[in-house]
ChimeraX commands (.cxc) that place a marker at each C-alpha (Angstrom):
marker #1 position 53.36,-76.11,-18.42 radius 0.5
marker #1 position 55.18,-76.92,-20.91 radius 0.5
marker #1 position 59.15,-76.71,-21.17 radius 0.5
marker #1 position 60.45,-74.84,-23.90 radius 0.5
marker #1 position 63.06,-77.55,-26.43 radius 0.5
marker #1 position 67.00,-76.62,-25.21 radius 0.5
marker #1 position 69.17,-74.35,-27.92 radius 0.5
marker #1 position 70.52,-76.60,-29.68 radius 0.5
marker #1 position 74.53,-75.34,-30.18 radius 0.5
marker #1 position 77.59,-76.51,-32.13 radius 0.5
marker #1 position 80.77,-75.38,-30.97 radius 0.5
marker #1 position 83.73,-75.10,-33.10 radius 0.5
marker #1 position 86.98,-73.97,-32.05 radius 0.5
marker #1 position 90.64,-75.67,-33.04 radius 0.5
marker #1 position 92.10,-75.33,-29.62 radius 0.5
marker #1 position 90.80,-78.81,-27.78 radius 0.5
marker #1 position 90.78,-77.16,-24.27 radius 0.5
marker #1 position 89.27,-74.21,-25.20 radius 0.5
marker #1 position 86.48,-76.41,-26.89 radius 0.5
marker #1 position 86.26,-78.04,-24.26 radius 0.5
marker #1 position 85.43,-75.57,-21.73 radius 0.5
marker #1 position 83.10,-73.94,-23.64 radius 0.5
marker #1 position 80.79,-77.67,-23.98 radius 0.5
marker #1 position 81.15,-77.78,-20.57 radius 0.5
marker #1 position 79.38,-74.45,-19.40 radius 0.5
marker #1 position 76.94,-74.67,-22.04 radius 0.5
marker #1 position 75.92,-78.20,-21.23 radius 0.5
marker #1 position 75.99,-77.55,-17.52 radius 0.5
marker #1 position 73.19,-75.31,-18.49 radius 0.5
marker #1 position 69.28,-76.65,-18.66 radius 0.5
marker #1 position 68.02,-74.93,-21.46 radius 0.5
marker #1 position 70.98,-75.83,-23.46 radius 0.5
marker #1 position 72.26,-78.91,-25.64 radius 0.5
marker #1 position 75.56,-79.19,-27.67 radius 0.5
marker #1 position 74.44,-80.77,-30.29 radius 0.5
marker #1 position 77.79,-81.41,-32.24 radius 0.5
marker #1 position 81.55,-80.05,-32.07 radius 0.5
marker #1 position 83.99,-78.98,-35.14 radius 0.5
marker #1 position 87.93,-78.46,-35.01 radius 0.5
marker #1 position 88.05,-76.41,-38.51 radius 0.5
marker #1 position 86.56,-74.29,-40.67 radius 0.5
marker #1 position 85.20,-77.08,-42.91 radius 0.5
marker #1 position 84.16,-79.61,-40.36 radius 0.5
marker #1 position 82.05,-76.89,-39.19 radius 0.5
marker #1 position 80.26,-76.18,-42.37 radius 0.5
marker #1 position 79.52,-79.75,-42.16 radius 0.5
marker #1 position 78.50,-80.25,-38.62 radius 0.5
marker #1 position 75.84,-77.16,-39.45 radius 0.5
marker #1 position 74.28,-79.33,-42.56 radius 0.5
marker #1 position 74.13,-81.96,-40.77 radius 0.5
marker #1 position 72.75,-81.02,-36.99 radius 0.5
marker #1 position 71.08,-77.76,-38.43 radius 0.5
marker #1 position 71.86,-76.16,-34.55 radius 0.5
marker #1 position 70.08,-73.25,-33.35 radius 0.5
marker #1 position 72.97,-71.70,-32.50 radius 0.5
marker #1 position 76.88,-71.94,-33.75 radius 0.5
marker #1 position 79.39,-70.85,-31.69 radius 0.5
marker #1 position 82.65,-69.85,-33.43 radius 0.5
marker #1 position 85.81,-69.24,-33.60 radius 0.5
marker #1 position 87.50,-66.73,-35.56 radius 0.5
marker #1 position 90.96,-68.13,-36.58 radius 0.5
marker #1 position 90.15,-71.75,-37.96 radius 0.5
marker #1 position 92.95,-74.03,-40.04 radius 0.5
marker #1 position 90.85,-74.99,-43.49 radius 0.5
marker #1 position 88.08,-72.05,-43.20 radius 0.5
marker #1 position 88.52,-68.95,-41.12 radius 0.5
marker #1 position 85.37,-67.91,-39.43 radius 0.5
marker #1 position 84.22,-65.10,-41.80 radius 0.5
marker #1 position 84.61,-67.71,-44.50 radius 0.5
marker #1 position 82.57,-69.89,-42.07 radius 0.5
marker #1 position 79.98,-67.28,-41.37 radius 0.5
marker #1 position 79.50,-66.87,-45.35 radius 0.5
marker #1 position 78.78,-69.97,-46.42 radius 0.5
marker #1 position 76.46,-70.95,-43.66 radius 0.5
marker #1 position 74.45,-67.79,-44.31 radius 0.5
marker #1 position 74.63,-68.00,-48.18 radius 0.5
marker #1 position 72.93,-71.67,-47.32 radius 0.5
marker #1 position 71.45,-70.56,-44.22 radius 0.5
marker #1 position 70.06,-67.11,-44.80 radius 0.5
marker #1 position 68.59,-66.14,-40.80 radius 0.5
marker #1 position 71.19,-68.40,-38.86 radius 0.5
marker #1 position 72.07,-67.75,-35.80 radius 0.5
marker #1 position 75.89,-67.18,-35.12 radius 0.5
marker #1 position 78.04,-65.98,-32.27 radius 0.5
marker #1 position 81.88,-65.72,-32.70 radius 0.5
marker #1 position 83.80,-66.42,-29.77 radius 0.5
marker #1 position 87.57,-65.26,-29.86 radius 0.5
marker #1 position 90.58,-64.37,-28.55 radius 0.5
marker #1 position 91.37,-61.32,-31.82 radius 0.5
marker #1 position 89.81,-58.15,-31.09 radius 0.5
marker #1 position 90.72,-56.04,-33.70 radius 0.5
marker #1 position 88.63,-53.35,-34.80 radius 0.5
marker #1 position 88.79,-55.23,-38.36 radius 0.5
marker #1 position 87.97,-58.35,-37.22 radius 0.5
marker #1 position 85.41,-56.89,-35.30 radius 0.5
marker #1 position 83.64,-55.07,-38.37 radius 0.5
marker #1 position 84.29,-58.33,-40.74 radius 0.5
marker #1 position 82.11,-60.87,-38.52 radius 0.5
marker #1 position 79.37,-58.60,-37.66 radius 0.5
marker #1 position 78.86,-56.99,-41.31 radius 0.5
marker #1 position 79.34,-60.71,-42.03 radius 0.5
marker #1 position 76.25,-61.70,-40.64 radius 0.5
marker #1 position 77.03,-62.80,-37.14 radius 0.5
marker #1 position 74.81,-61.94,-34.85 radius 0.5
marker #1 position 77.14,-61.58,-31.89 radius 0.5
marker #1 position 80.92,-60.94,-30.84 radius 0.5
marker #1 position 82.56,-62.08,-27.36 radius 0.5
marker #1 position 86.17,-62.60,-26.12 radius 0.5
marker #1 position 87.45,-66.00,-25.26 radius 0.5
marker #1 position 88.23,-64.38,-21.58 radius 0.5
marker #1 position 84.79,-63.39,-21.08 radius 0.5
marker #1 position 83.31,-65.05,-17.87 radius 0.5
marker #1 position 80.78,-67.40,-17.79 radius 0.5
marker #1 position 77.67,-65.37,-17.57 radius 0.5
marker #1 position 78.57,-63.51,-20.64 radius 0.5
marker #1 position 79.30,-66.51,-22.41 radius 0.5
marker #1 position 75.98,-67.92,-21.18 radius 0.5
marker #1 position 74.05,-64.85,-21.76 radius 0.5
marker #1 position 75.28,-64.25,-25.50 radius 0.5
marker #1 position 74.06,-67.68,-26.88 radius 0.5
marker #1 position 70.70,-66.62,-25.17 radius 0.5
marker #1 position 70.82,-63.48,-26.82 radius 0.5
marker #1 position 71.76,-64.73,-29.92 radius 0.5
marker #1 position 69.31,-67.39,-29.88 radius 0.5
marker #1 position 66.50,-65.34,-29.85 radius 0.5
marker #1 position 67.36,-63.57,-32.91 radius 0.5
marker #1 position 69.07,-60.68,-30.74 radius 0.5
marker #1 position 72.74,-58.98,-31.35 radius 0.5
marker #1 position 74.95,-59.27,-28.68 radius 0.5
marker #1 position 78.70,-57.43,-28.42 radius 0.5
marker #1 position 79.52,-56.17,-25.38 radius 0.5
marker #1 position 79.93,-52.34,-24.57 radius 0.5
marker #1 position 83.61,-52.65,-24.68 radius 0.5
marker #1 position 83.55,-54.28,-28.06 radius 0.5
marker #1 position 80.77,-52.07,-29.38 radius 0.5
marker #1 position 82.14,-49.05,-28.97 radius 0.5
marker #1 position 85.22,-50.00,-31.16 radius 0.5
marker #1 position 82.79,-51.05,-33.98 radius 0.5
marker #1 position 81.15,-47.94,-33.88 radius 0.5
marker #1 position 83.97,-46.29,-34.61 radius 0.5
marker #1 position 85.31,-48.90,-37.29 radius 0.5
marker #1 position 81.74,-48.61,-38.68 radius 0.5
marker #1 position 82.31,-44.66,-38.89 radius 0.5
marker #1 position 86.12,-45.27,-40.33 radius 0.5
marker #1 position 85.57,-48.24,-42.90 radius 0.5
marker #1 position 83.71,-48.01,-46.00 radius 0.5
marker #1 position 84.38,-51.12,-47.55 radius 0.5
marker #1 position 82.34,-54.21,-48.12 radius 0.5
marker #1 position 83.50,-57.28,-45.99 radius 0.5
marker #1 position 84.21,-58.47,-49.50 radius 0.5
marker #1 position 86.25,-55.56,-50.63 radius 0.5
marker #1 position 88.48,-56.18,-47.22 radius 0.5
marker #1 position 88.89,-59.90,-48.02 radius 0.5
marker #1 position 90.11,-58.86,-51.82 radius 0.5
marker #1 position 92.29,-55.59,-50.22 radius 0.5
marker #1 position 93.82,-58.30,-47.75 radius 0.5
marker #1 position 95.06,-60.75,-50.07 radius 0.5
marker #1 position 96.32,-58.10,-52.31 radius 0.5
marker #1 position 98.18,-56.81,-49.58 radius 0.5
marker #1 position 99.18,-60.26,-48.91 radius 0.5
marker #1 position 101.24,-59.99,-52.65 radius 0.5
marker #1 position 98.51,-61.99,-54.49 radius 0.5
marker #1 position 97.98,-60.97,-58.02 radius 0.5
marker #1 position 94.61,-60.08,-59.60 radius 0.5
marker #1 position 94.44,-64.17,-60.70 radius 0.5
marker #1 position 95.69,-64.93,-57.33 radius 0.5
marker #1 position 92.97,-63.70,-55.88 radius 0.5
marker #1 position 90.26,-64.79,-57.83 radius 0.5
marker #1 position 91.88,-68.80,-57.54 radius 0.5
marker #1 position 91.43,-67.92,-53.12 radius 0.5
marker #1 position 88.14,-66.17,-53.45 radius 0.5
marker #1 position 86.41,-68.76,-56.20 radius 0.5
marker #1 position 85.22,-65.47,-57.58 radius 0.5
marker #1 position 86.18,-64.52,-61.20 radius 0.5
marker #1 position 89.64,-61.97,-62.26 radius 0.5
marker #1 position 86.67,-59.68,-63.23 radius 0.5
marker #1 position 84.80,-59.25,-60.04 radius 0.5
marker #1 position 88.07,-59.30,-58.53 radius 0.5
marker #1 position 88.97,-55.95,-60.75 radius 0.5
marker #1 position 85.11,-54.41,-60.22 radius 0.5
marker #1 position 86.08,-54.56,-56.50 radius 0.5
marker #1 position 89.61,-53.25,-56.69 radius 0.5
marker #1 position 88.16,-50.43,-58.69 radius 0.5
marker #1 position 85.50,-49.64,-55.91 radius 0.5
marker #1 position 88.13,-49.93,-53.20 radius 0.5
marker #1 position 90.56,-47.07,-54.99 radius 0.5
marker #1 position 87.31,-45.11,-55.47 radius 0.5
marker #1 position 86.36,-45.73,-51.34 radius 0.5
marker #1 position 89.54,-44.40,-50.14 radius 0.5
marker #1 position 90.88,-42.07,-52.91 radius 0.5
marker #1 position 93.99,-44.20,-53.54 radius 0.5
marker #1 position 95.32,-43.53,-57.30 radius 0.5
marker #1 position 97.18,-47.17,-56.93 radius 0.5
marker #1 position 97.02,-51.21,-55.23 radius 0.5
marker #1 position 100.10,-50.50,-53.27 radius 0.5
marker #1 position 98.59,-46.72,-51.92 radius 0.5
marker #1 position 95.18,-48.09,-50.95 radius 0.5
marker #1 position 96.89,-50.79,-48.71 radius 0.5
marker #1 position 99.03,-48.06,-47.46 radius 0.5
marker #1 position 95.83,-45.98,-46.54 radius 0.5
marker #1 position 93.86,-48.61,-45.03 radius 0.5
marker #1 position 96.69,-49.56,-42.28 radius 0.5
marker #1 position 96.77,-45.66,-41.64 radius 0.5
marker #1 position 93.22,-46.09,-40.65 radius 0.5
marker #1 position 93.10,-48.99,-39.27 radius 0.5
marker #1 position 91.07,-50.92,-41.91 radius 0.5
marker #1 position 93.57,-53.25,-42.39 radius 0.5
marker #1 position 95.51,-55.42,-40.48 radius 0.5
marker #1 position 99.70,-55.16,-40.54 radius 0.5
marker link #1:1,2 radius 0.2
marker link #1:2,3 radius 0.2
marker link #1:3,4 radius 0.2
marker link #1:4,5 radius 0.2
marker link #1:5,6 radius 0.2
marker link #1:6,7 radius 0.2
marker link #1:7,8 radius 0.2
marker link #1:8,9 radius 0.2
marker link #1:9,10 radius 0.2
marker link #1:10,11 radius 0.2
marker link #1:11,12 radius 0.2
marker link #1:12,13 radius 0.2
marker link #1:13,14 radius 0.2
marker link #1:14,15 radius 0.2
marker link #1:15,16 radius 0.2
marker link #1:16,17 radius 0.2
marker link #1:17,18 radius 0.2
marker link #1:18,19 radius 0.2
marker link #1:19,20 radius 0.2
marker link #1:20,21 radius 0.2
marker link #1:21,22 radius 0.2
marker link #1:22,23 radius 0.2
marker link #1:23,24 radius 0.2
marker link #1:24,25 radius 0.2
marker link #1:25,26 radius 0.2
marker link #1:26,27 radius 0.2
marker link #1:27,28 radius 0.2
marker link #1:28,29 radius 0.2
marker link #1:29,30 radius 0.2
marker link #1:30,31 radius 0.2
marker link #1:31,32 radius 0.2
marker link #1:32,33 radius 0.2
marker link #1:33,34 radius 0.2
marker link #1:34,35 radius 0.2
marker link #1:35,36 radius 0.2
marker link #1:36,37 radius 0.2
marker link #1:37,38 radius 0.2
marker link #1:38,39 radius 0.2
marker link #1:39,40 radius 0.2
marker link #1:40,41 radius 0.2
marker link #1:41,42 radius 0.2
marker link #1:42,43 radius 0.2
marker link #1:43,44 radius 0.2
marker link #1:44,45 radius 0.2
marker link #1:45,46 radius 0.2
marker link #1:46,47 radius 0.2
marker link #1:47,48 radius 0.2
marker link #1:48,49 radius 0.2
marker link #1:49,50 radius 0.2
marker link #1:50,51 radius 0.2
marker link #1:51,52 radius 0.2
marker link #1:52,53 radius 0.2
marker link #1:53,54 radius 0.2
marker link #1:54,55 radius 0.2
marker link #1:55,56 radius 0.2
marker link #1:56,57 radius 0.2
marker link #1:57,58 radius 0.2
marker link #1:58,59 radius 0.2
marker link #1:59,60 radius 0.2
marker link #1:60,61 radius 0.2
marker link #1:61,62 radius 0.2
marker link #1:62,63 radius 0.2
marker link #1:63,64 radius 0.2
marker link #1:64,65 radius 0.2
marker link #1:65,66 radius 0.2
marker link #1:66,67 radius 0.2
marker link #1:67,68 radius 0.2
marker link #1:68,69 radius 0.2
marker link #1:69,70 radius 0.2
marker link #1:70,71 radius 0.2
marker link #1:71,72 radius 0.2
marker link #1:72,73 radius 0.2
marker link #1:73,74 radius 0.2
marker link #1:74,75 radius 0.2
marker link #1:75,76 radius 0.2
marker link #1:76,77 radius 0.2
marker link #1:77,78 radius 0.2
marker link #1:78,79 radius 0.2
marker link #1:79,80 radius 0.2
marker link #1:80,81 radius 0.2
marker link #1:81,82 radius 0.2
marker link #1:82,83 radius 0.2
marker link #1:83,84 radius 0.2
marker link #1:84,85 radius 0.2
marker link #1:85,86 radius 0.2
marker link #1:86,87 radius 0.2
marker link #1:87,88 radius 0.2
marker link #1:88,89 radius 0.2
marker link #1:89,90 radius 0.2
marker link #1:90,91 radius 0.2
marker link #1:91,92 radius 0.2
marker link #1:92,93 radius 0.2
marker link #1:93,94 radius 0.2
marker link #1:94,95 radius 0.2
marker link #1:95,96 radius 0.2
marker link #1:96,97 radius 0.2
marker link #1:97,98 radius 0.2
marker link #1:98,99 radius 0.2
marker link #1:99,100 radius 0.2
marker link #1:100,101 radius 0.2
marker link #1:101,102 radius 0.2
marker link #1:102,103 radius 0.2
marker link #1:103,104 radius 0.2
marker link #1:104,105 radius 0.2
marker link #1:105,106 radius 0.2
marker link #1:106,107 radius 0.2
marker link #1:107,108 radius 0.2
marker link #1:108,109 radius 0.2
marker link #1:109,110 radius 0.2
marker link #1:110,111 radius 0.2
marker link #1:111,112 radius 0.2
marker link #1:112,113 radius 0.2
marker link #1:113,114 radius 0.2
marker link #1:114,115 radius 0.2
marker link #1:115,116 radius 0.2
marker link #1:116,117 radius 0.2
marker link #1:117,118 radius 0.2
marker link #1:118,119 radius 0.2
marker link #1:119,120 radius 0.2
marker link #1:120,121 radius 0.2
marker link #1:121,122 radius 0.2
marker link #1:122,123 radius 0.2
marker link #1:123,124 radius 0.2
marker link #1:124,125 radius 0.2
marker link #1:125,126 radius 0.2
marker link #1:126,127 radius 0.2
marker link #1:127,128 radius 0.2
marker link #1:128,129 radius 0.2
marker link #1:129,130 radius 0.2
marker link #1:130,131 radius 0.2
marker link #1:131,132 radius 0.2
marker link #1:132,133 radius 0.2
marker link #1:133,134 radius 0.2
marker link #1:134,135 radius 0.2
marker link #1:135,136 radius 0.2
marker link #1:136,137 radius 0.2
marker link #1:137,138 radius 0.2
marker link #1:138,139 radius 0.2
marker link #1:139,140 radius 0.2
marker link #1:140,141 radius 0.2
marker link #1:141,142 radius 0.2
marker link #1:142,143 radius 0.2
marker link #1:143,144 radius 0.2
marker link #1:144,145 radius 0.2
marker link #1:145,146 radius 0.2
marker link #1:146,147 radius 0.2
marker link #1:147,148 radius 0.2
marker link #1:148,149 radius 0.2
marker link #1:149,150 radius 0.2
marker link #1:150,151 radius 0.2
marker link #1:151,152 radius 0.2
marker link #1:152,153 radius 0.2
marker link #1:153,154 radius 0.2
marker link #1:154,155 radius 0.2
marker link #1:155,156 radius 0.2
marker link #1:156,157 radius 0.2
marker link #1:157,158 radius 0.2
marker link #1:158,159 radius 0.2
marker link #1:159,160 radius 0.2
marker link #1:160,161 radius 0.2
marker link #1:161,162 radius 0.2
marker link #1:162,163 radius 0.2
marker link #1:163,164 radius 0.2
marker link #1:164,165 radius 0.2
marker link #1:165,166 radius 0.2
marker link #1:166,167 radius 0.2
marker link #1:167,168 radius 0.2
marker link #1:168,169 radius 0.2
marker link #1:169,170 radius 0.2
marker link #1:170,171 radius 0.2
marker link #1:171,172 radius 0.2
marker link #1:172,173 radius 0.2
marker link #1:173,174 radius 0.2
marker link #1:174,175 radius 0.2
marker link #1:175,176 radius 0.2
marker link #1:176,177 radius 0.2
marker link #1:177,178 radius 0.2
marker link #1:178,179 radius 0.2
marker link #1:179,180 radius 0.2
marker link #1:180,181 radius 0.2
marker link #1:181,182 radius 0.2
marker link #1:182,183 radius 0.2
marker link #1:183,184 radius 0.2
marker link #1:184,185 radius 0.2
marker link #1:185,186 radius 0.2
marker link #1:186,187 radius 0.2
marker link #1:187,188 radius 0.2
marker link #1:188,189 radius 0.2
marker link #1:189,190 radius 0.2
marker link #1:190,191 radius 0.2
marker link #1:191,192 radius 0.2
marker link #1:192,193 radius 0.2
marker link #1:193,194 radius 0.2
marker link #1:194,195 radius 0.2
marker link #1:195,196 radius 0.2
marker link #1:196,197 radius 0.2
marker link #1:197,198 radius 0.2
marker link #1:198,199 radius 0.2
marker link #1:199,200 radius 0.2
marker link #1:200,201 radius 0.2
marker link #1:201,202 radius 0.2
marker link #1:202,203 radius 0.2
marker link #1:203,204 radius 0.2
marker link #1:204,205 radius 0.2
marker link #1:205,206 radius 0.2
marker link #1:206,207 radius 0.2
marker link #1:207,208 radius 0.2
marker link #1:208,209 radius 0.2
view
């Protein structure tokens, strides 16, 4: 019989240790091979055009690229690939961003082996995987939030201070789109102003402080 080819997996996380541990349980394991390892948001990027890995296994806060901004630009390249964030942030935001992203699945850093293990399987085979305790949070985010992961990356950097410009220059979108998204974020939750809608989504819990 015939042995089915390993999931091939990069791993990319900033924290060396962390990195570290997780190549070591998923290499320990037989039906798994790390096929490359990134330390930021762009060397990941590049490690996926270059190893094309079944799986990538992520984390969230990156220097250079944060993992939604990771996430995005594989997909946009990638449409189909496989992603699982792993991370310490559990915030019902962050939550919502990666999975409406595209990621396929969502564990904690302080998840035990098995899960860990049992996620990139999951994932792998073109399944979602969040556990319950994380699910049930984005159920209710999912409920709460009716903006585009877009719409939250524009309300965040206008939060943030940026101008209209501002945020075109850190999106590489154009001052237009910027304003066609700033109008459909005022319409989405009722705000008359910039300065009220940011106010509204902390009161919900859309955004984060």
């Amino acid at each position: 019989m015939n042995t089915p080819p390993a999931i091939r997996i990069l791993v990319a996380d900033d924290h060396p240790v962390v990195r570290d541990g997780l190549v070591s349980i998923l290499a320990m394991q037989e039906d798994m091979k790390v096929v490359a390892q990134a330390e930021d948001g762009e060397e990941a990027v590049a490690a996926f055009e270059q190893t094309r890995p079944d799986v990538l296994v992520l984390d969230l806060r990156m220097p250079r690229l944060d993992g939604i901004e990771v996430v995005q630009r594989v997909l946009t390249a990638h449409p189909g690939s496989k992603i699982l964030i792993v991370t310490t942030y559990q915030t019902d935001e962050d939550i919502y961003r990666c999975l409406k992203s595209g990621a396929l699945g969502y564990i904690l850093k302080d998840s035990n082996r098995e899960t860990i293990i049992e996620a990139v399987r999951e994932v792998a085979a073109g399944q979602s995987y969040t556990p319950a305790r994380i699910a049930s949070r984005l159920v209710r985010q999912l409920a709460q939030n009716p903006l585009t992961p877009r719409e939250l990356d524009v309300l965040q950097h206008v939060a943030s201070g940026l101008a209209n410009k501002q945020v075109a220059e850190a999106l590489g979108v154009s001052e237009g789109t910027v304003k066609t998204h700033l109008k459909s974020i005022l319409e989405k939750l009722r705000a008359q102003s910039r300065t009220e809608a940011v106010t509204l989504a902390r009161k919900q819990g859309i955004l984060r402080d």
